[in-house]
C-alpha positions as CSV (number, residue, x, y, z in Angstrom):
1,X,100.9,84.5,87.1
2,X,103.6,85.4,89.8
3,X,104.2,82.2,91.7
4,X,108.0,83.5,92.6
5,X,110.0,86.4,93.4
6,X,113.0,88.0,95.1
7,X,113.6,90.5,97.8
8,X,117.1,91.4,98.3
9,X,118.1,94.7,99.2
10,X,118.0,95.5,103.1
11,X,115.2,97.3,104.8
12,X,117.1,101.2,104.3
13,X,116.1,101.0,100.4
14,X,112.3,100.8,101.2
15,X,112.4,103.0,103.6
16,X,114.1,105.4,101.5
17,X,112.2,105.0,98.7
18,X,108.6,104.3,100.2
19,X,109.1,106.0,103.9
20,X,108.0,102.7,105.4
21,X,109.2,101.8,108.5
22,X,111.2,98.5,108.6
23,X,112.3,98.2,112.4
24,X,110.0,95.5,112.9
25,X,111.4,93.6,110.2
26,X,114.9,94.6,109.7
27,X,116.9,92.3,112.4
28,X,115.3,89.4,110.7
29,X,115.2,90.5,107.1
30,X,117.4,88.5,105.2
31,X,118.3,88.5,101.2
32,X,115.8,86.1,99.5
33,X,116.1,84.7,95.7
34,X,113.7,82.3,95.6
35,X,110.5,83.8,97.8
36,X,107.7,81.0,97.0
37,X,103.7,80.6,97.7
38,X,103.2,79.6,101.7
39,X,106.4,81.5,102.9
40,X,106.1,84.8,104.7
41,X,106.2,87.9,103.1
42,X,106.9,91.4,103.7
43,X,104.2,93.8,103.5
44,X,102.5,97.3,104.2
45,X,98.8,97.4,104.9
46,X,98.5,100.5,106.8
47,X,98.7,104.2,105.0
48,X,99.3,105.6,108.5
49,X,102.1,103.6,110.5
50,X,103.5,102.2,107.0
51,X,105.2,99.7,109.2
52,X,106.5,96.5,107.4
53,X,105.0,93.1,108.8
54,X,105.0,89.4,107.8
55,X,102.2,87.9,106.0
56,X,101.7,84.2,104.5
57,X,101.8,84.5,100.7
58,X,98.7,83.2,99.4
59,X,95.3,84.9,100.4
60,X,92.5,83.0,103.1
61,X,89.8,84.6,102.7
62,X,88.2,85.0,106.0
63,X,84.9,83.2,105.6
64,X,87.0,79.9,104.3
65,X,86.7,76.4,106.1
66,X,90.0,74.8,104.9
67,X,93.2,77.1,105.0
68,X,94.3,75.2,101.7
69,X,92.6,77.4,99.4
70,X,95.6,79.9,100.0
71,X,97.5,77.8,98.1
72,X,95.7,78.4,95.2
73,X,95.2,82.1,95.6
74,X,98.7,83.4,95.4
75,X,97.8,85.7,92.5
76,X,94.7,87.9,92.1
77,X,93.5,89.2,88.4
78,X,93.2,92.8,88.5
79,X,90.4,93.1,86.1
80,X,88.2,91.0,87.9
81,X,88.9,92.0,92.1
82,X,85.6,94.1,92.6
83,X,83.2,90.9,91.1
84,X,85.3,87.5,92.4
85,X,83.7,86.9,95.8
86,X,87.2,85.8,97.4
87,X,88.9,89.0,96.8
88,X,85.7,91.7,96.6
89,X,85.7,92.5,100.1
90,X,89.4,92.8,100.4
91,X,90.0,94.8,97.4
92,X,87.4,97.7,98.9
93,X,89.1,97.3,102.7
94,X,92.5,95.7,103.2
95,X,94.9,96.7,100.3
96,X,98.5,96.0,100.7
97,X,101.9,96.3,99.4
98,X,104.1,93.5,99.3
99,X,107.9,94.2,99.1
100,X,110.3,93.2,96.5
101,X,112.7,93.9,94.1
102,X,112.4,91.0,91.4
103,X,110.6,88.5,89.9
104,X,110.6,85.2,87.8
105,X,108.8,84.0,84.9
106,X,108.4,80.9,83.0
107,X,108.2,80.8,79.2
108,X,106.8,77.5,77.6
109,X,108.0,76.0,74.9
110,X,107.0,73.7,72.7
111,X,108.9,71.0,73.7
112,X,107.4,71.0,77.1
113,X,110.5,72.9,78.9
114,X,110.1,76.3,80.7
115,X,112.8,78.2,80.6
116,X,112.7,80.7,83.8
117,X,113.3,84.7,83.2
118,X,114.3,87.2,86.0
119,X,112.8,90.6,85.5
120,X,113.8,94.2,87.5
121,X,113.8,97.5,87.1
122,X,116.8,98.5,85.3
123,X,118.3,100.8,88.5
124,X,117.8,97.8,90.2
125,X,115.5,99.7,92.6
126,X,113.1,98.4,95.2
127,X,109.7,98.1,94.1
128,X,106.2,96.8,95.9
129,X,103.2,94.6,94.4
130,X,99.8,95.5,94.8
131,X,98.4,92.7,96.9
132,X,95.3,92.4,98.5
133,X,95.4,90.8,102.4
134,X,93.2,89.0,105.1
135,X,93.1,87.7,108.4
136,X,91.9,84.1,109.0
137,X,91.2,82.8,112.4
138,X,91.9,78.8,112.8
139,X,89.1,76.6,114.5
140,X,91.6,76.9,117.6
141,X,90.9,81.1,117.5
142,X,94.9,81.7,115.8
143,X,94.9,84.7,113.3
144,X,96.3,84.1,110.5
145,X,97.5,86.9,107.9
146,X,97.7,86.3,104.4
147,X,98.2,88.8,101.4
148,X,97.6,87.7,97.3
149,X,99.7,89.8,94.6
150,X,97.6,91.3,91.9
151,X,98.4,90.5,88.6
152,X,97.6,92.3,85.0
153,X,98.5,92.1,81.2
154,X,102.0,91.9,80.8
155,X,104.1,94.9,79.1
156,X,105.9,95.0,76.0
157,X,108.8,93.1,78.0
158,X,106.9,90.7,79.9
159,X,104.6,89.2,76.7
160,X,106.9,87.0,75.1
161,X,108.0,84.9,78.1
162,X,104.2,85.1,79.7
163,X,100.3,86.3,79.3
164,X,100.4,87.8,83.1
165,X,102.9,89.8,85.2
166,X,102.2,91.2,88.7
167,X,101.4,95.3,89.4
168,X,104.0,97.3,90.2
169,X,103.7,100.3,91.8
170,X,106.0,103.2,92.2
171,X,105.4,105.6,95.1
172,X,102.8,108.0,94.2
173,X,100.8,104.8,93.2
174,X,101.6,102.8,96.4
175,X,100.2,105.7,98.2
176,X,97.0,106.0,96.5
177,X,96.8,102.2,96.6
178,X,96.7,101.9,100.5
179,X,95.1,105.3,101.0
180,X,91.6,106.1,101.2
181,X,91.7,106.4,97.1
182,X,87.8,106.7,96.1
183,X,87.0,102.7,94.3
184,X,86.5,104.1,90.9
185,X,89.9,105.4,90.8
186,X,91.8,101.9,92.2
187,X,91.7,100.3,89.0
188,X,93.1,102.8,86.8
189,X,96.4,101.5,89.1
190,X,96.4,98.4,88.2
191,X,98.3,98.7,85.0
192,X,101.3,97.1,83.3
193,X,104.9,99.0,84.8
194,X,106.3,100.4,82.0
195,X,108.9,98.2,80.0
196,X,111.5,100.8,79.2
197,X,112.0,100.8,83.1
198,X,112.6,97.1,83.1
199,X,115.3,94.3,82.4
200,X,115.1,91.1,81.8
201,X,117.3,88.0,81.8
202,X,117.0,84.3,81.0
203,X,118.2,82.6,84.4
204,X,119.1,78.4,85.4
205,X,116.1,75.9,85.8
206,X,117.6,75.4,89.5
207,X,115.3,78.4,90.8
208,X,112.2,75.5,89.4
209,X,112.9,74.2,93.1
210,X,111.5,76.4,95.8
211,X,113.9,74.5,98.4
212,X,116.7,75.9,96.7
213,X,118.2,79.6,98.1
214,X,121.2,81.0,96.5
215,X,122.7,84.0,95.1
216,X,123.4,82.1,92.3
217,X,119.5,82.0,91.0
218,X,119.5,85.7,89.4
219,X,123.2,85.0,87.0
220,X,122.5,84.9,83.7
221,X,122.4,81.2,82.8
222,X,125.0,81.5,80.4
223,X,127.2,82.2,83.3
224,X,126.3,79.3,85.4
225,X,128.7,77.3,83.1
């Protein structure tokens, strides 16, 4: 799973790279190292404006009685979207792309300690998810928009430290994503990124805590010390 990420660079690499538009975003779009379930998120949901927005990290779907359930459904399996009844209707209307640049994993070991990896592409370029997003409305009538990051077999990189990583997708595939790309031809996107585009490194347990911000969370660990 994906329960962690980073998104660092300013708004002008996206834009650059993805031709989204970031003005609504970029006075209040700060470097993040430890981006966690519940927090807002930046993300794209529509092929024509491309404009960036905030959504809550963790998907309601929109026919739920207790907002809680979004903090369950941070991550979506990409093999199984057009069957689980949470994410069916979403992954045939409201595809997204959610913005970021890096992301953690934990590897288990035997003796019961994780140990927490960092993993970007190796220009250190901005990237996007392949999320899926809805809009709840409270029992008071407040919309509420939430987003879930797609997650698939991991890559030759990914599969030592863990069984999942999320779906990255580089432009061409960001467009298709979000465009009006026929159903039968959305899941040939949701594919591992390749590895020999990727990095990884073994960070400290500090980013663990999803309280804790700092620079500090992506050094290797062995320069912590």
């Amino acid at each position: 799973m994906c329960a962690r990420f980073t998104l660092i660079l300013t708004p002008n690499g996206y834009a650059l790279v993805y031709d989204f538009d970031t003005a609504f975003v970029s006075e209040v779009m700060v470097p993040r190292y430890n981006v966690a379930p519940t927090q807002n998120v930046a993300v794209v949901s529509n092929p024509e404006t491309r404009r960036v927005q905030w959504m809550r990290w963790g998907l309601i779907p929109s026919w739920a009685k207790d907002p809680a359930i979004g903090n369950k459904m941070i991550n979506a399996r990409g093999e199984t979207l057009a069957e689980k009844p949470s994410f069916r209707s979403a992954f045939q209307k409201r595809r997204c792309l959610i913005l970021a640049d890096g992301f953690y994993e934990w590897q288990k070991n035997p003796g019961g300690r994780s140990i927490p990896y960092y993993f970007t592409l190796k220009d250190h370029a901005p990237f996007v998810f392949a999320g899926l997003w809805e809009s709840w409305i409270s029992p008071a009538g407040q919309p509420l928009q939430t987003c879930t990051i797609i997650t698939c077999p991991p890559n030759d990189l990914v599969a030592p430290i863990h069984d999942r990583m999320p779906v990255i997708l580089d432009r061409k595939a960001a467009d298709n994503w979000i465009g009006l790309t026929p159903m039968v031809q959305l899941q040939s996107l949701l594919s591992a990124y390749p590895a020999n585009q990727m990095q990884r490194v073994q960070v400290g347990s500090e980013v663990n805590n999803p309280a804790v911000e700092s620079p500090d969370l992506i050094l290797p660990e062995q320069t912590l010390f």
